[in-house]
N, C-alpha and C positions, 0 to 999 in steps of 0.2 A: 568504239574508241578505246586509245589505252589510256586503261586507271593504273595509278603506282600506288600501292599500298604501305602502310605505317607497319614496321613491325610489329607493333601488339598488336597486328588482326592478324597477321600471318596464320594464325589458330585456326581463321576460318580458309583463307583463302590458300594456302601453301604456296606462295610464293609471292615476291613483290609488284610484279606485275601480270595484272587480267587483263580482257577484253569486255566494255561493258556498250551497251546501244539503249539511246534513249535522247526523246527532243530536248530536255529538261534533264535540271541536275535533279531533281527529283525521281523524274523518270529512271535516269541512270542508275540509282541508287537502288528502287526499286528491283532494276537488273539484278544487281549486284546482291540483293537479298535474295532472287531468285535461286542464282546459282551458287551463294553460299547461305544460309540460312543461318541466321541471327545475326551478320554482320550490320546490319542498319540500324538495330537497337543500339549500338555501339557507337554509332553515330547522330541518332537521331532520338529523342526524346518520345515519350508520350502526348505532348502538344503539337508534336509533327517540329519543333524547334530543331537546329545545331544546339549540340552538345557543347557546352562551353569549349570544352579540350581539343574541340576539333576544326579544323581549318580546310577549307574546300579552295583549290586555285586550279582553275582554268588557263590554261598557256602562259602560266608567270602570274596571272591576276588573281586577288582573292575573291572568290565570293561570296557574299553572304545571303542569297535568296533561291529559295529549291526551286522557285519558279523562272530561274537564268537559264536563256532556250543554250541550247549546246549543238555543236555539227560533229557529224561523225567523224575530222580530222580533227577536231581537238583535241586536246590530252587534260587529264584531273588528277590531281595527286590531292591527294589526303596527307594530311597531317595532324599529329596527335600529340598534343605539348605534353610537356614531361613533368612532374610533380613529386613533390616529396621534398625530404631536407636532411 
């Protein structure tokens, strides 16, 4: 399925949009550590939690649980709020 990517991962991934497969946004994620490695600690914590900064939406909708099944036409864009002052 295609993921859009946040530019501050661009580091990992070179470009805004992958190709990632997975039943599970969890699953997907995992993909996505696969072929770019460390990108999921960027997004995902040590308790297996979302990263506060970061926002997961499937076809318009947000998600908030790694265990949301996903189909292979779906699309997920990442989003990473912006901070500072």
């Amino acid at each position: 399925m295609k993921v859009l990517v946040p530019t501050p991962l661009y580091s990992y991934t070179g470009r805004r949009e992958v190709q990632a497969s997975g039943a599970t946004l969890a699953e997907v994620l995992a993909d996505l550590e696969r072929q770019f490695p460390g990108i999921r600690h960027r997004m995902i914590d040590e308790q297996d939690r979302m990263r506060p900064h970061i926002r997961f939406f499937v076809n318009g909708w947000q998600i908030r649980d790694l265990a949301q099944p996903l189909a292979e036409s779906d699309e997920v864009v990442i989003v990473q709020a912006l901070s500072g002052g």
